[in-house]
C-alpha positions in Angstrom: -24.9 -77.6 -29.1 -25.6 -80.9 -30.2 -29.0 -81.4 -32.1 -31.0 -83.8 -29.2 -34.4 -84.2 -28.5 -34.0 -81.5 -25.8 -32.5 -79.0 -28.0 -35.4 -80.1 -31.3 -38.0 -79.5 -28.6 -36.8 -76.3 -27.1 -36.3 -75.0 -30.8 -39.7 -76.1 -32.2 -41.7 -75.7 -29.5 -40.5 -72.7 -27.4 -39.1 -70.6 -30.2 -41.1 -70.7 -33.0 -44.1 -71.3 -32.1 -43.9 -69.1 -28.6 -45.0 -71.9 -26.1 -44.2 -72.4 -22.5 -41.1 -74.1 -21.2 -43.7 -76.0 -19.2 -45.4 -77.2 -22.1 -41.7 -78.4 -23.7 -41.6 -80.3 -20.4 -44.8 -81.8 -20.9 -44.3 -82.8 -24.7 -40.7 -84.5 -24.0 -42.6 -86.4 -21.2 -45.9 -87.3 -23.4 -43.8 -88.5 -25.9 -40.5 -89.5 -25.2 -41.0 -90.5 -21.4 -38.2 -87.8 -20.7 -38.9 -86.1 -17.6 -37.4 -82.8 -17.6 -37.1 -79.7 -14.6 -38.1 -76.7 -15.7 -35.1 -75.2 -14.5 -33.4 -77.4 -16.2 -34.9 -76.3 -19.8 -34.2 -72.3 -18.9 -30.8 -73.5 -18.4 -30.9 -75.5 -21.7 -32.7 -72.5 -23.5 -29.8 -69.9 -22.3 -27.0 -72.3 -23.3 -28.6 -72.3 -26.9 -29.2 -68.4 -27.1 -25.7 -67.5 -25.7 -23.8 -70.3 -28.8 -26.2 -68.3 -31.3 -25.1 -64.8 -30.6 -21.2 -66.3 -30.6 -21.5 -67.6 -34.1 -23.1 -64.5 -35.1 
């Protein structure tokens, strides 16, 4: 998957430092103005996990 803000945010935020996907939501819209679903970022988050166990 492509390396978007999404994608940065959901990595940074969620993965290593173990917050909420409501808090991911709430960074992308403080600072970006992106207003994101939550649904949408699980969806997001499982894309990302299921590329990373196909390339290893």
């Amino acid at each position: 998957m492509a390396k978007d803000l999404i994608t940065e945010a959901l990595q940074t935020i969620h993965l290593q430092h173990g917050k909420d996907l409501k808090e991911v939501g709430q960074y992308l819209n403080m600072k970006y103005r992106i207003d994101v679903e939550p649904v949408v970022l699980q969806k997001r988050l499982q894309k990302m996990l299921q590329e990373e166990k196909a390339v290893a």
